[in-house]
PASEBA-1860 file (N, C-alpha, C; in nm, 3 decimals):
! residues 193
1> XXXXXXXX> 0.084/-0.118/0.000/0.000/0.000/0.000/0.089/0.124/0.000 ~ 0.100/0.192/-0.128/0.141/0.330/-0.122/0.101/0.451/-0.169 ~ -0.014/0.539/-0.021/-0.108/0.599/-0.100/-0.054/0.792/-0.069 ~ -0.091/0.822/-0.100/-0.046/1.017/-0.123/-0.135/1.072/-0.091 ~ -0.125/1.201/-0.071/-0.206/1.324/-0.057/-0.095/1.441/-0.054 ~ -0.177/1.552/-0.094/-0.142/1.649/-0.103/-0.256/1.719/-0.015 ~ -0.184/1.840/0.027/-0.258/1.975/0.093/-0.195/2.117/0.078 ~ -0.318/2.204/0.073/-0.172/2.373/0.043/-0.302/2.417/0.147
9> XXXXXXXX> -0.240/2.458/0.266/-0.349/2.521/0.373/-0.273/2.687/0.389 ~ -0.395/2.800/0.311/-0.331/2.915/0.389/-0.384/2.964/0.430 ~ -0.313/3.070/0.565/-0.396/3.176/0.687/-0.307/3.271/0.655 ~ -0.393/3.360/0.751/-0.264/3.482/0.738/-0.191/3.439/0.862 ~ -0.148/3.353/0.905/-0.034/3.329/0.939/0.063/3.253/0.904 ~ 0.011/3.123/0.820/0.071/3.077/0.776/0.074/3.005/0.608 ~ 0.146/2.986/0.543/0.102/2.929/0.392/0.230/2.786/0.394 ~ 0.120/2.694/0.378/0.194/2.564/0.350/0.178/2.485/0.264
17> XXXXXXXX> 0.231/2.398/0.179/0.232/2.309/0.073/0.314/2.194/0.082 ~ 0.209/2.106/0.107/0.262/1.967/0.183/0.244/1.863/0.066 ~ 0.336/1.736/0.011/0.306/1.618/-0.034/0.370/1.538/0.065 ~ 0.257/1.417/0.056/0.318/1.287/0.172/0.262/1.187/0.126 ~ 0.340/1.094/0.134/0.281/0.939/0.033/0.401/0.839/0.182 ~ 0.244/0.738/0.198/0.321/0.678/0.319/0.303/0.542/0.282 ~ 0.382/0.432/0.351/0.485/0.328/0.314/0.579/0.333/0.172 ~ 0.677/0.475/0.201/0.718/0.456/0.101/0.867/0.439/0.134
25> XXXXXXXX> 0.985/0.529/0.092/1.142/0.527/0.157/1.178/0.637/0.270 ~ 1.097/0.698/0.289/1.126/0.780/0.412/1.200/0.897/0.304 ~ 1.167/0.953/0.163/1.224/1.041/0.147/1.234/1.195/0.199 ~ 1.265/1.305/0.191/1.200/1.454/0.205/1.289/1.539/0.165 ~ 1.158/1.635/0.169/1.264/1.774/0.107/1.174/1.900/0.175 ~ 1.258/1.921/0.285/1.131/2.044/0.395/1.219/2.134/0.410 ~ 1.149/2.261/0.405/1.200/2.369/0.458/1.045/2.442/0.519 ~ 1.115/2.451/0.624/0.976/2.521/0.770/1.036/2.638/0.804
33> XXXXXXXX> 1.108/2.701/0.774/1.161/2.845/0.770/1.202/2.827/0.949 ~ 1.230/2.705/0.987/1.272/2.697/1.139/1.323/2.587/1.128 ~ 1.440/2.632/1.128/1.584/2.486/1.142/1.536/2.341/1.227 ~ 1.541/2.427/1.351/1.501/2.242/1.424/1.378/2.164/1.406 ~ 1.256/2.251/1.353/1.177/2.226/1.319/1.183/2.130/1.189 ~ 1.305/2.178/1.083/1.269/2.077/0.951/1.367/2.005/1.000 ~ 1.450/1.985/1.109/1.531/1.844/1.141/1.447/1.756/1.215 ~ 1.364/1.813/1.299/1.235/1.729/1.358/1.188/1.629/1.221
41> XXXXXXXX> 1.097/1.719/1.153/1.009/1.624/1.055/1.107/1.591/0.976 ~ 1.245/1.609/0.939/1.310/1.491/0.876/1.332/1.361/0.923 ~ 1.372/1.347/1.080/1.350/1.237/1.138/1.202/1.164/1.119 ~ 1.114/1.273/1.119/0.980/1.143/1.145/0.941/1.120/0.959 ~ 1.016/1.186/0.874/1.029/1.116/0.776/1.107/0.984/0.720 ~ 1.213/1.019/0.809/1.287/0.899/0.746/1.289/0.774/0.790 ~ 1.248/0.821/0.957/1.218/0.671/1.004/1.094/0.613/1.011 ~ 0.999/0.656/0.936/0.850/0.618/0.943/0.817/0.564/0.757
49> XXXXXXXX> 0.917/0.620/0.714/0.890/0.518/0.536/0.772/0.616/0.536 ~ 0.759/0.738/0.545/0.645/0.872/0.438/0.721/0.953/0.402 ~ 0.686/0.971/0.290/0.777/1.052/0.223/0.724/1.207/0.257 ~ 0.812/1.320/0.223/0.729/1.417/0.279/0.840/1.541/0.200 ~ 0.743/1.635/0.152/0.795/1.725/0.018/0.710/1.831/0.086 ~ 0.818/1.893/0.177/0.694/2.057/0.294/0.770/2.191/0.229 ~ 0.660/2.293/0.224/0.752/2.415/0.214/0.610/2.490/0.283 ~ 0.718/2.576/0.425/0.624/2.634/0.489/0.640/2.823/0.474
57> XXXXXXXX> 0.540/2.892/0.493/0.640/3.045/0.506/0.512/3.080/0.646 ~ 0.574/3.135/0.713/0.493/3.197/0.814/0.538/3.294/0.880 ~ 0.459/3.313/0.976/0.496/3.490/1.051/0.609/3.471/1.152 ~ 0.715/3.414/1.065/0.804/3.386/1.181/0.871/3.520/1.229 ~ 0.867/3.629/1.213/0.891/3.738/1.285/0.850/3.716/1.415 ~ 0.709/3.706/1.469/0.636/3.721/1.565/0.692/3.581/1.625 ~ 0.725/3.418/1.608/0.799/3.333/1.647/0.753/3.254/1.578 ~ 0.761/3.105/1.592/0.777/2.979/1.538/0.650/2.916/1.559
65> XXXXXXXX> 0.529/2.939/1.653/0.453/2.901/1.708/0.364/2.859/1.567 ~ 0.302/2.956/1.535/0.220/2.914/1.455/0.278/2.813/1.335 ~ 0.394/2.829/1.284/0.485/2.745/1.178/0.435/2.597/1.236 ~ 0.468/2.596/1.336/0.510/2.434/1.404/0.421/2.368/1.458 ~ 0.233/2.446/1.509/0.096/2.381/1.527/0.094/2.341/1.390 ~ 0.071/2.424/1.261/-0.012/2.493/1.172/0.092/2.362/1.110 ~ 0.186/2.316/1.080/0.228/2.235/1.016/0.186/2.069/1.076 ~ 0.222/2.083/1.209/0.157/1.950/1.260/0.030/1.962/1.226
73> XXXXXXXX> -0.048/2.023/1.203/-0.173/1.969/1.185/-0.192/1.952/1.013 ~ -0.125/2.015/0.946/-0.128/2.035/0.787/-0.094/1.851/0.800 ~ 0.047/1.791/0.832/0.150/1.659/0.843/-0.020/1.570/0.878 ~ -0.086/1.607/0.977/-0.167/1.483/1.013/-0.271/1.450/0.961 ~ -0.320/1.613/0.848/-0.455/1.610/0.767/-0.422/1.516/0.689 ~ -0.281/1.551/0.622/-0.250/1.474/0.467/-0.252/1.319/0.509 ~ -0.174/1.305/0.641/-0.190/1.126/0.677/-0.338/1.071/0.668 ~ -0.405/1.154/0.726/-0.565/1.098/0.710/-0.641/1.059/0.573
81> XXXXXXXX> -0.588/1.166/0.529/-0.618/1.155/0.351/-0.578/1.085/0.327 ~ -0.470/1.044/0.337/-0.368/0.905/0.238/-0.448/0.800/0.277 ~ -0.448/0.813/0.395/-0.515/0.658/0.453/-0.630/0.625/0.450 ~ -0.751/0.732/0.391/-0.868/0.697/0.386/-0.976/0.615/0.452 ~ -0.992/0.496/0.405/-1.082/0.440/0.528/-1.019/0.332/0.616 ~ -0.873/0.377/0.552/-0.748/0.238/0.671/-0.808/0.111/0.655 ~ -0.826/0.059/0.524/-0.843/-0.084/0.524/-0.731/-0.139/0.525 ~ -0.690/-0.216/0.580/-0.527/-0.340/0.555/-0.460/-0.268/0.626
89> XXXXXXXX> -0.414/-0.150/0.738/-0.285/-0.149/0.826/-0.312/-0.193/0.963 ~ -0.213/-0.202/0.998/-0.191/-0.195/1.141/-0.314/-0.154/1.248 ~ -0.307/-0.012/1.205/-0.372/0.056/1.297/-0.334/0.124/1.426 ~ -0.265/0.041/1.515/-0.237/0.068/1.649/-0.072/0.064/1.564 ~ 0.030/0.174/1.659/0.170/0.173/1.682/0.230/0.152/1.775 ~ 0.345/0.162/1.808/0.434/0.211/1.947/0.598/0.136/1.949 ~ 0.648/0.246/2.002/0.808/0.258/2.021/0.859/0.343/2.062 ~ 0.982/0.310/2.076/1.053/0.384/2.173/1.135/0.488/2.065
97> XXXXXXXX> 1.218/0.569/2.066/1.279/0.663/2.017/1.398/0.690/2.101 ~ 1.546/0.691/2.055/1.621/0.702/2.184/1.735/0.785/2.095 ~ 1.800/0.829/2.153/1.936/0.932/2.067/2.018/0.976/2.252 ~ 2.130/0.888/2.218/2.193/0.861/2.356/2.172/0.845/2.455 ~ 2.113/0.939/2.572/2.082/0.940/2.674/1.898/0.914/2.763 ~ 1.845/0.953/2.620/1.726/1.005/2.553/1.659/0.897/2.532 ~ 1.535/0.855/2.611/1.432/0.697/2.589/1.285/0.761/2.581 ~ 1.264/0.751/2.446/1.080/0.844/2.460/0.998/0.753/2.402
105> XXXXXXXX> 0.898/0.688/2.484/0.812/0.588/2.403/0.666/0.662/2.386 ~ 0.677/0.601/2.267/0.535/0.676/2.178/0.439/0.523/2.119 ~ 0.301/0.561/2.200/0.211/0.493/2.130/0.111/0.564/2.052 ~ 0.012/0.517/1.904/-0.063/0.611/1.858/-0.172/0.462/1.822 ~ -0.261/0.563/1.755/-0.367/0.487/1.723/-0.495/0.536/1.664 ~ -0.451/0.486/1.496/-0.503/0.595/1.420/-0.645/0.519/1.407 ~ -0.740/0.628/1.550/-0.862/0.560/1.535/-0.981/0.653/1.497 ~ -0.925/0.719/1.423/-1.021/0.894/1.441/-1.079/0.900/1.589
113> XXXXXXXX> -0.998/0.881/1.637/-1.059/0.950/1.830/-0.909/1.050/1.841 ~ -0.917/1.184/1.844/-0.850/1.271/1.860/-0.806/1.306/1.983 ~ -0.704/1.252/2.073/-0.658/1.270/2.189/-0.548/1.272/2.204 ~ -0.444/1.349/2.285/-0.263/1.352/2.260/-0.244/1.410/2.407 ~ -0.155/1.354/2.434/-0.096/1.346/2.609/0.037/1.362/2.558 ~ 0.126/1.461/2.594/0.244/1.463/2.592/0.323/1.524/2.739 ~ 0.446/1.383/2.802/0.472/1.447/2.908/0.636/1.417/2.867 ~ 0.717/1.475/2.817/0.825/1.531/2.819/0.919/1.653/2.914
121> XXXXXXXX> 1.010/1.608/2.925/1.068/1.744/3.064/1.186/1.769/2.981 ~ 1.118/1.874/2.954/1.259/1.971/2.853/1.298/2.093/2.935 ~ 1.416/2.062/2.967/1.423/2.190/3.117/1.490/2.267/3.027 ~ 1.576/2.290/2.899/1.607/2.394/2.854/1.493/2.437/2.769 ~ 1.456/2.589/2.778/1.336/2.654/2.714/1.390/2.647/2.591 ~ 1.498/2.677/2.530/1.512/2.668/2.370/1.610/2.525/2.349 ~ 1.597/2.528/2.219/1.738/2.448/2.177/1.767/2.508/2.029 ~ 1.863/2.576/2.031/1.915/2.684/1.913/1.803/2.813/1.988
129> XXXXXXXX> 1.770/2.834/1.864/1.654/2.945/1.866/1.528/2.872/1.890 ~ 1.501/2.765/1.896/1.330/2.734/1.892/1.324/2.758/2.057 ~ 1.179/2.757/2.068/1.099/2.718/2.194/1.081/2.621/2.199 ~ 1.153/2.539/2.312/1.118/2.394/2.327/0.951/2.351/2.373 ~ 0.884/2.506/2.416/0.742/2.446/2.426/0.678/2.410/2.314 ~ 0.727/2.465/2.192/0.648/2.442/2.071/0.636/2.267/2.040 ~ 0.739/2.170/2.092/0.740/2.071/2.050/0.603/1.991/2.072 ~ 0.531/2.019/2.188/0.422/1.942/2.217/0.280/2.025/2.145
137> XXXXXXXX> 0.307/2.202/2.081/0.228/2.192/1.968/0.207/2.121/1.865 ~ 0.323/2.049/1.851/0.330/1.994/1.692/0.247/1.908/1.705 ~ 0.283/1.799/1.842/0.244/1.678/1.876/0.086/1.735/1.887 ~ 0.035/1.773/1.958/-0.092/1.820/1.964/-0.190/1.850/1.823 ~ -0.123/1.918/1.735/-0.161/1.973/1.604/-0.195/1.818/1.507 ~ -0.045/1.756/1.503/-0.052/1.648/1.436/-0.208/1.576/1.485 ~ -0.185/1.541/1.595/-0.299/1.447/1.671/-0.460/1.512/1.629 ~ -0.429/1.636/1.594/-0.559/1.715/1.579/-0.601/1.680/1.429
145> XXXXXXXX> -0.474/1.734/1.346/-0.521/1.742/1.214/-0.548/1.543/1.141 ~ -0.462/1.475/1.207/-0.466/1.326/1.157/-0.598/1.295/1.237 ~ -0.646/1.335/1.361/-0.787/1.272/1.414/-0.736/1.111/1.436 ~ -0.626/1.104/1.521/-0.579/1.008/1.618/-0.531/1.018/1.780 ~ -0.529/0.916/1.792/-0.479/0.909/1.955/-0.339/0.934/1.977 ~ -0.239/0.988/2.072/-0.121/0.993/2.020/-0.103/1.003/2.164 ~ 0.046/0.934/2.227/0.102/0.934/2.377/0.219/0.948/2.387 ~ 0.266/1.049/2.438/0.479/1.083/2.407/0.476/1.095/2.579
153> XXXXXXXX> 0.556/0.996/2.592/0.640/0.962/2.744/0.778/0.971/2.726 ~ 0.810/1.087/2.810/0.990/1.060/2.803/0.979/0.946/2.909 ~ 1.069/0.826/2.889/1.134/0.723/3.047/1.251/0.793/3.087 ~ 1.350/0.837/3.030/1.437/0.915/3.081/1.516/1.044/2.948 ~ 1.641/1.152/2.978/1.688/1.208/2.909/1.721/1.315/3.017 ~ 1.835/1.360/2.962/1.851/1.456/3.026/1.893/1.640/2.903 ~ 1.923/1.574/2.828/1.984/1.701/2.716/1.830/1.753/2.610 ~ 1.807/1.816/2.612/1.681/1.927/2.545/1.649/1.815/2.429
161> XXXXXXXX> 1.742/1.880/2.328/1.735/1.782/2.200/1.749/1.684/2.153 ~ 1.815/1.609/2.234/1.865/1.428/2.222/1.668/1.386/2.283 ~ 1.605/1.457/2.396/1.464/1.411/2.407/1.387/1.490/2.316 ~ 1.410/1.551/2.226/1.297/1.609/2.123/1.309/1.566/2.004 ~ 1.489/1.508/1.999/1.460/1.412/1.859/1.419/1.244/1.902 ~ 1.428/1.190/2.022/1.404/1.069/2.083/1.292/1.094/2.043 ~ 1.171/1.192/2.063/1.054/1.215/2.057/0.967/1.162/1.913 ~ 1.032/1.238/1.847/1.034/1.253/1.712/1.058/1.134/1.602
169> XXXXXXXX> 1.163/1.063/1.692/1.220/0.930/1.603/1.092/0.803/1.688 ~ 1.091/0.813/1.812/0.971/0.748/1.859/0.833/0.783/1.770 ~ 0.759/0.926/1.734/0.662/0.887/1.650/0.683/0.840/1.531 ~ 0.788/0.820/1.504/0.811/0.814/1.345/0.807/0.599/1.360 ~ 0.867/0.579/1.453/0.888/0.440/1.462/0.715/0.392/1.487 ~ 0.653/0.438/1.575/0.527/0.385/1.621/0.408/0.423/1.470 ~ 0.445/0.516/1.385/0.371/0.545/1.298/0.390/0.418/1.150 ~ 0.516/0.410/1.141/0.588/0.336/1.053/0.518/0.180/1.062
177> XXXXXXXX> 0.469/0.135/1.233/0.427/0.006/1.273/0.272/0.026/1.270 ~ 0.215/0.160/1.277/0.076/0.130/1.255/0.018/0.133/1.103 ~ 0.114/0.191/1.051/0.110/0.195/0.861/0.135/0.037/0.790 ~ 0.181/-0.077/0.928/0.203/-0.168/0.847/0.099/-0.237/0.797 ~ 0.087/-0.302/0.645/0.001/-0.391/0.575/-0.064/-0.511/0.665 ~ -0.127/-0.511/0.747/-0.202/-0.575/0.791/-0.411/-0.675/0.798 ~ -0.356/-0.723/0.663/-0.518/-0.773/0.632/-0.557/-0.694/0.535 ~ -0.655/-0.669/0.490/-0.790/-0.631/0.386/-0.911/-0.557/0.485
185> XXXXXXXX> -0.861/-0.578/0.579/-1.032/-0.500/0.670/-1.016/-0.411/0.745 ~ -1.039/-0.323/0.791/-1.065/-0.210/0.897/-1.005/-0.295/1.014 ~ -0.955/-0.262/1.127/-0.918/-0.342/1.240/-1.017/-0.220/1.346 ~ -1.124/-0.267/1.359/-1.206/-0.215/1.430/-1.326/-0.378/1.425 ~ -1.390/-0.364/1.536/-1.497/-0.459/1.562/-1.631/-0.341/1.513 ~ -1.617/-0.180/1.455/-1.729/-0.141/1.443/-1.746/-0.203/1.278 ~ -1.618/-0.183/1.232/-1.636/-0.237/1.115/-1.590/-0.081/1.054 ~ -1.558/0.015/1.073/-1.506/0.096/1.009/-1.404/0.230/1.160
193> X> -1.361/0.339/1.105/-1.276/0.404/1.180/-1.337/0.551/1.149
END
């Protein structure tokens, strides 16, 4: 199964133009006009096998905030689209994400029930220039715009960014396992999602 979508969502805050085609090689080509931001979604591109072709422009004068909801949720519309009525995957994900010191397990569960718990302890407020609070917008946004369940637990970390890319490589791993080819049917007992 290798299905696509496209989306171009604009506000006046932000203008984005997203392609994403998932079980594919984990390719991309992003620019989010916020550095750690397109090293974020390169990780959850490459280790999740979706390909992902982003170009964002936003009011990044005023900060990053809106760039980094407004894209997680753009990243989770297009997953929904691709996946349509999720006949044959997985469904349910989960894994861990780790980058040295850094253990973040992520479960999801793309059940159109829209819920996201993120408890991460990022004691430095930035890492470069970003706001490290923005990271649990994304997570939030994504969870919003895909209309899934989504759970980011740090178990341990101590360095800002080794737990925001643990984070990151954890959804990408738990997404990668709920995208897998599993059957011909909805994995629901309602009979659809």
């Amino acid at each position: 199964m290798a299905k696509k979508a496209a989306i171009k969502r604009k506000t006046k805050e932000t203008d984005i133009d997203l392609s994403l085609g998932v079980n594919k090689s984990g390719a991309y080509k992003i620019d989010t006009q916020v550095p750690f931001l397109t090293h974020m979604i390169e990780q959850l591109s490459r280790h999740s096998n979706v390909d992902i072709a982003l170009k964002v422009k936003g009011d990044i004068q005023i900060d990053a905030h809106h760039i980094t909801e407004d894209t997680g949720i753009v990243i989770g519309k297009a997953l929904a689209k691709a996946l349509g009525d999720k006949k044959g995957i997985a469904r349910f994900g989960s894994a861990c994400g780790v980058l040295d010191e850094a253990l973040v397990r992520v479960v999801l569960d793309l059940s159109g029930r829209t819920y996201c718990e993120v408890n991460l302890d990022l004691k430095e407020k930035k890492t470069g220039n970003f706001d490290t609070e923005l990271i649990e917008e994304f997570f939030h946004g994504f969870a919003r715009g895909g209309n899934l369940t989504l759970h980011v637990d740090q178990i341990k970390g101590k360095n800002t960014h080794h737990i925001a890319e643990a984070a990151f490589k954890g959804l990408a791993l738990a997404l990668k396992a709920a995208l897998k080819k599993d059957g011909i049917t909805v994995k629901s007992t309602k009979g659809s999602l």
